[in-house]
N, C-alpha and C positions, 0 to 999 in steps of 0.2 A: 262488783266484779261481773263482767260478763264474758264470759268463758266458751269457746266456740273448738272443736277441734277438725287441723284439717292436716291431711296426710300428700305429700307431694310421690309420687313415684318416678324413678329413674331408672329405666328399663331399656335394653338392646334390640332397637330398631333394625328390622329387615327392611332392603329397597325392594326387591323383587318379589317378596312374598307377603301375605296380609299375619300381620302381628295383631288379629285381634282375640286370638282364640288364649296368644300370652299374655294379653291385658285381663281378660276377664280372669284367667286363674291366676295371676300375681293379685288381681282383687280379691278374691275369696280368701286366700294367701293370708293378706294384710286384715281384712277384716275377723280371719281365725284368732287372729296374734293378739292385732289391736281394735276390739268392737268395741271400742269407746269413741271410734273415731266417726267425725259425720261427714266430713267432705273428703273426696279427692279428687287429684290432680296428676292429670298426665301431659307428657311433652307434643308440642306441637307436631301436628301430623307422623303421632306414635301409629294409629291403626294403619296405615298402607305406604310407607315414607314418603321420601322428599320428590318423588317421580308424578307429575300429575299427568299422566300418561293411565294412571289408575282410579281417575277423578268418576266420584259418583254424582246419580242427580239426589235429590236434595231429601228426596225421601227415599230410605232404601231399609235392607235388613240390617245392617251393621248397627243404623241408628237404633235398630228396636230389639237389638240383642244387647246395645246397654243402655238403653233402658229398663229390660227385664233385671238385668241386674242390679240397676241401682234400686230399684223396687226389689229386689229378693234381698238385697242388704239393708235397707232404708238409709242411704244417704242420697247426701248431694254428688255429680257425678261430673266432671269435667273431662271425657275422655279425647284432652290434647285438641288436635282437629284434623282435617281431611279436607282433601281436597273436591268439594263438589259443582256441579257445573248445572250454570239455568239454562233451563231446559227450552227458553225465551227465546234466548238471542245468545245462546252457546259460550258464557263467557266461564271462565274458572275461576272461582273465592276459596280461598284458603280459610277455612268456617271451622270454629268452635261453637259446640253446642252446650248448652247447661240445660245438665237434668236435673229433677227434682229428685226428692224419695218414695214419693207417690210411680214415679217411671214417666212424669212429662216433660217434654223436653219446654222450658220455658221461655227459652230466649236462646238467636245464635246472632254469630256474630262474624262476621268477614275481616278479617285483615287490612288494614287502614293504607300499611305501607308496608309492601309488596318489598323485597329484598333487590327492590332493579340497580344495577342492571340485570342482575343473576337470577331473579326469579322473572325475564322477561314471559310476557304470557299469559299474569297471572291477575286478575282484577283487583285491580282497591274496594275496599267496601266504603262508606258513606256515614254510618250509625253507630255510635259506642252503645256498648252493654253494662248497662247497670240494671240488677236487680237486688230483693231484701231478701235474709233468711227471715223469720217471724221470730219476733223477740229475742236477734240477736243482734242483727246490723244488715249495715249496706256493703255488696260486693259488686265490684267492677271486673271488667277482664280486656287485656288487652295480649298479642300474641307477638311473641320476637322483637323483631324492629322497630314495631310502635313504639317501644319505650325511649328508644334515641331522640323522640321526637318530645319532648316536655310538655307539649300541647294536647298533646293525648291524655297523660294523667292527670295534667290541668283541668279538663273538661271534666272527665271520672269526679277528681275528688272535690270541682265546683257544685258537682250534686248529690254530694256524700257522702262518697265510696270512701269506706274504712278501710277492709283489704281488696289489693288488688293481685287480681289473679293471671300470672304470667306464665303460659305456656311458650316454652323454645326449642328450636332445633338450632345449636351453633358445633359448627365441626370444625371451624376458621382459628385462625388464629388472636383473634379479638374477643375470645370470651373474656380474659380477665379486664378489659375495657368494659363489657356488659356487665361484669360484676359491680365495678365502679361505680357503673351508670344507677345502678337495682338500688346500691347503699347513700347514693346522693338522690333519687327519685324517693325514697323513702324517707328521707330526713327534709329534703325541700315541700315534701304533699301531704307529712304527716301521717302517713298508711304503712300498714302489714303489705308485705310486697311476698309474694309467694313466686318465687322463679324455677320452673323445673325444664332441664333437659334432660335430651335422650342419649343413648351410646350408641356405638358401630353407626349406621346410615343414619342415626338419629343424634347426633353429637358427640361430643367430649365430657359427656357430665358436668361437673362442678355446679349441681344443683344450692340452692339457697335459699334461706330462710330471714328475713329480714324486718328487723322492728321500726318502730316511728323516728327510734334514734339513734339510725342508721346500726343499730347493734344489729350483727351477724348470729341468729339462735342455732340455726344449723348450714351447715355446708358440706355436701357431699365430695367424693372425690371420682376415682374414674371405675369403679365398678359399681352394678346393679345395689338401688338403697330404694329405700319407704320409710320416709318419714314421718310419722304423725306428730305434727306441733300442737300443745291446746296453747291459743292467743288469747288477750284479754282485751277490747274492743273496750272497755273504760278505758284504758290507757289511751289509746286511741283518741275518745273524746273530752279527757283532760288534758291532754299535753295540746288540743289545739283551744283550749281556752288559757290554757296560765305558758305554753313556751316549752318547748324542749327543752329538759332538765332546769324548768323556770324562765329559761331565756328565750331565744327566736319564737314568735306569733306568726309564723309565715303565711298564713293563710289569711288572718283577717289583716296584716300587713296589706296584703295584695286587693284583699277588697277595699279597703282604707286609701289607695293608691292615687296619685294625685295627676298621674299620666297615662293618656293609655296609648298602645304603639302602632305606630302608621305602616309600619312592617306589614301589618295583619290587613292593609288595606291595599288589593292589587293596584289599585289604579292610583296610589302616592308619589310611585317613583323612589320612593326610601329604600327597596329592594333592588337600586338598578343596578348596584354589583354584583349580583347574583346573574342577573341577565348577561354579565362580560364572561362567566365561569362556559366551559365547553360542552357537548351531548354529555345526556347521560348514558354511560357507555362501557365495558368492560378494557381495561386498558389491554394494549396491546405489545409485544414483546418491542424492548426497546424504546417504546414513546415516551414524548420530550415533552409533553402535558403539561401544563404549568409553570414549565420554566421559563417561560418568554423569549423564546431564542425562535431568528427567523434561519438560521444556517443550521445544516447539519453538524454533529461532533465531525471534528477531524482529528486526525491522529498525529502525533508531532512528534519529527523524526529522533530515533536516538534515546525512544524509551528504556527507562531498566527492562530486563528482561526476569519480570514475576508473573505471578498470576492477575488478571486483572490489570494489564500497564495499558489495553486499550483505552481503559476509562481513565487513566491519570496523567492526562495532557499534562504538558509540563516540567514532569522532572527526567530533564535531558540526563546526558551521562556526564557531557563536559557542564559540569555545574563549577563556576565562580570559584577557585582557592579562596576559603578564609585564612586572615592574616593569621602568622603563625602565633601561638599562646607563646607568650615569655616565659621560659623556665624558669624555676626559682633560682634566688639569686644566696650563693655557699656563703657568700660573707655576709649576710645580714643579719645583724645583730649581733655583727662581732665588731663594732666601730670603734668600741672604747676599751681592747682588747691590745695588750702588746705585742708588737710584730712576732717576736720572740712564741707567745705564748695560746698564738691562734692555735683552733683545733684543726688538725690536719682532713684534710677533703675527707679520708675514708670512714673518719670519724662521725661525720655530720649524718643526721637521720634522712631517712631519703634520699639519699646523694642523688643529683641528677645523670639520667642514663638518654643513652639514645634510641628512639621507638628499635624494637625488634631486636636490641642486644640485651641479655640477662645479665646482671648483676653482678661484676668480678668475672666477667668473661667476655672476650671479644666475639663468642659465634653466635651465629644468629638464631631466635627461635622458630621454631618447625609448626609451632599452632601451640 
């Protein structure tokens, strides 16, 4: 068994004010409660939110006020990311850093895939982050939207990455899509998937904790939570030798592979439907985007009069009489019945009536 413990945090994000003075004290917090624990995890760009209007350069205080903390605690220290800008050529990366327990920062890490059209602005990075704990394993880390991309923890756990470490900001309505994504990324890459978000300007919560097979260990909901999970990274690297619960080898499947994809290869042409797809673009109110229409809607006269009859060309008012339904018929099943000893009309169940008259009365109904 090899036993590792890491603690996710889900904490309420300010836009307009710097949340780093409530990260370090929910730290101390967490580490009062649970000092067994050796890593945590915070939500992407928990220290100064989603506004990179607040974007630092690459070296600053904020970086070495946690790092004193993760050195005053001795763990590992993943505090989300921030937006900082090179100081080169002016560009902004949405950067996680991973600090040790020593207090160095080891490795950062730029955001692969930017949230465009919505995070226009914002540079892609180039380099995945993988680094080792010392005699425990291998940890990767990717942030938000990488994960939709499968190529990203492809690459991770082709050099690997046991957990992978998922800081998010989602405040949209497609978190439980990313949840989906977190429990099938985990069961297709065979890794610990640690996915945490933020609340208020920093998300919706429904933080997660998620094993090799696709089992769910924790799941937060929408108020502030700290999780510490201890993981077993044996498991880990037995289920990618003998199969998820004995079965699927996914990984050495894919090495074993008898094809590889021309997709991957700009200049094949295999992508050229991608090329027919429109900008990438924030849509805009009313747009016909993909539905291949060279005319505009028109409206066709003689709509009902509902909510929403602009949009339901079509159903006029003078719509088509259907034939009328045949009533039942009183003598049926009285054929072999003597004239004499038919059941009289009022007898019969259901007697037929006509629409809007009640039953043994000629007047009409009111509603």
């Amino acid at each position: 068994m090899t036993p590792f413990a890491i603690a996710g945090v889900q904490m309420y994000v300010n836009a307009l004010e710097s949340n780093v003075d409530g990260m370090i004290h929910r730290l101390d917090i967490l580490m009062a409660r649970f000092p067994w624990t050796q890593m945590v995890l915070f939500s992407e760009l928990a220290p100064f939110g989603p506004l990179d209007r607040f974007a630092l350069p690459p070296e600053n205080e904020t970086i070495e006020r946690f790092q004193a903390a993760a050195r005053r605690h001795r763990v590992w220290l993943i505090p989300g990311s921030m937006f900082l800008k090179d100081p080169t050529d002016g560009r902004v990366y949405n950067t996680s850093v991973v600090i040790d327990p020593e207090g160095e920062v080891i490795r950062r890490y730029a955001k692969m895939f930017p949230f465009r059209p919505y995070e226009a602005g914002i540079a892609a990075g180039t380099e995945f982050c993988v680094f080792d704990v010392p005699n425990v394993g291998r940890f990767g880390l990717s942030i938000c939207y990488d994960m939709w991309f499968p190529e990203t923890t492809r690459q991770l756990t082709s050099q690997g990455v046991e957990v992978l470490l998922h800081p998010v900001l989602t405040g949209t309505t497609d978190r439980d899509a990313e949840l989906a994504i977190a429990r099938a990324t985990a069961a297709q890459f065979q890794c610990y998937i640690f996915d945490v978000n933020g609340l208020g300007a920093g998300g919706v919560g429904k933080s997660c904790v998620v094993d090799p097979t696709s089992m769910v260990l924790h799941q937060s909901a929408g108020q502030e939570d700290m999780f510490p999970i201890e993981i077993d990274l044996s498991m880990v690297r037995r289920q990618r030798e003998t199969g998820m619960k004995g079965l699927g080898q996914v990984l050495k499947s894919f090495r074993d592979r008898s094809t590889d994809f021309s997709v991957y290869d700009r200049n094949s042409g295999t992508d050229a439907y991608l090329q027919t797809l429109g900008p990438l673009e924030i849509p805009h109110q009313g747009t016909r985007a993909g539905l291949h229409v060279d005319v505009p809607a028109q409206r066709v006269p003689d709509v009902p009069t509902f909510k929403g009859q602009g949009e339901m060309p079509g159903f006029a008012k003078n719509q088509p009489a259907f034939a009328p339904e045949p009533l039942p018929n009183p003598s049926a099943g009285s054929a072999n019945l003597a004239p004499e000893t038919k059941a009289p009309a009022a007898a019969i169940p259901n007697p037929p009536v006509r629409p809007g008259v009640l039953t043994g009365t000629e007047e009409t109904s009111s509603g």
